[in-house]
N, C-alpha and C positions, 0 to 999 in steps of 0.2 A: 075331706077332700073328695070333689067327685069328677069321676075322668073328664068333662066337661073344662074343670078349673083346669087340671094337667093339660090338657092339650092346647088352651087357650095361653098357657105360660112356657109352651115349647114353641107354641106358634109366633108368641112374642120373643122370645130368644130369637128365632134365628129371624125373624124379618131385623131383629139392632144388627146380626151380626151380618144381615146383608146389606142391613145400611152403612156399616162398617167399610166393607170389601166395594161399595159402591161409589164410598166418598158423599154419600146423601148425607149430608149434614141435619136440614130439615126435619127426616123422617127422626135421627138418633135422636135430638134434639127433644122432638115431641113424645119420644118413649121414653127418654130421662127425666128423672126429676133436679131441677136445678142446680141441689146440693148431691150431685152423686158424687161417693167418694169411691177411692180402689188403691188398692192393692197391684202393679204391675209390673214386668220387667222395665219399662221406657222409666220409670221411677224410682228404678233406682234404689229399693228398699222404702223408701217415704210414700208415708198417705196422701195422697191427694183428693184435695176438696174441691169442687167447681167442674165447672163444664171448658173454663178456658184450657184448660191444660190441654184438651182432648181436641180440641178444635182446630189446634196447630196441624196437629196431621190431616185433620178433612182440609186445611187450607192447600196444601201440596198438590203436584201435579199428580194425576191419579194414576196408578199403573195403567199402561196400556196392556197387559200381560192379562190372556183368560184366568179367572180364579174360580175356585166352588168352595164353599164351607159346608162341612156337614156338625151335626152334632150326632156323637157316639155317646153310648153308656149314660141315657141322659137318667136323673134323680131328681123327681119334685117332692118339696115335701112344704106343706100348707104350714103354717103356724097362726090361724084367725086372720087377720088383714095384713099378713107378711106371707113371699114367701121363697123359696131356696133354691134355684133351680143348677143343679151342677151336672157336669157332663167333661168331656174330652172333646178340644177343638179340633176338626182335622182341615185342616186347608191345602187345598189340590192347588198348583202354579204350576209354570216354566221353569227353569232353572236358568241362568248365563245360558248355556248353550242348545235348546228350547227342549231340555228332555224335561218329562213330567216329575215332579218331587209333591212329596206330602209332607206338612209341620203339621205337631200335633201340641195344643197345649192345655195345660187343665184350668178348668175356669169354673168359678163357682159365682152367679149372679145373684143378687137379692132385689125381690121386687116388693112393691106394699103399692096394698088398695088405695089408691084414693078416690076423692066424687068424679073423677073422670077416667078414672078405669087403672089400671094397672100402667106402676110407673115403676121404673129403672131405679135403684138406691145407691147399690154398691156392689161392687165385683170386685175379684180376687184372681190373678190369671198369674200362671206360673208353667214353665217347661217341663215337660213329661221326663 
């Protein structure tokens, strides 16, 4: 693994998770691979496969509320054309009554090479 790979697979984490927080469908869309499955709280304990599941929520009216995500305590680890990138989600908002709060949650992403560069597989996100 050489730092080059790491930074290039932190840089892609958080541009999904600002596509996320942005509602840019498009962008998440093109960093996923079709069949991403995951692991999430919105699921309830069940796997999900596909991209439709995910897409309900970019369909929503998008917070008008400032937000920032950071990634804390991030961990790459290569495994040949896969690879692992986990970390602690922290997300800065308003609250109801516009004081600042931070959610924090633990998410671990898998990505794998393909001929057009590094795509999205599978995540696993759970509360701290």
């Amino acid at each position: 693994m050489t730092d080059n790979t790491t930074a290039e697979l932190l840089r892609l984490s958080q541009e999904l998770l600002d596509a996320i927080v942005a509602g840019d469908w498009d962008n998440y869309a093109r960093l996923c691979d079709p069949s991403l499955s995951c692991y999430e709280p919105e699921a309830c304990g069940h796997l999900v496969a596909g991209m439709e599941f995910h897409r309900y929520y970019f369909e929503l009216q998008p917070s008008t509320s400032p937000r920032n995500t950071t990634i804390a305590s991030p961990h790459v680890r290569v495994l040949g054309d896969t690879a692992v990138v986990s970390y602690v989600r922290l997300t800065q908002k308003l609250d109801a009554h516009g004081a600042p709060v931070t959610a924090a949650m633990n998410e671990t992403r898998v990505w794998h090479r393909q001929p057009q560069g590094w795509r999205h597989v599978h995540f696993h996100r759970s509360a701290c």
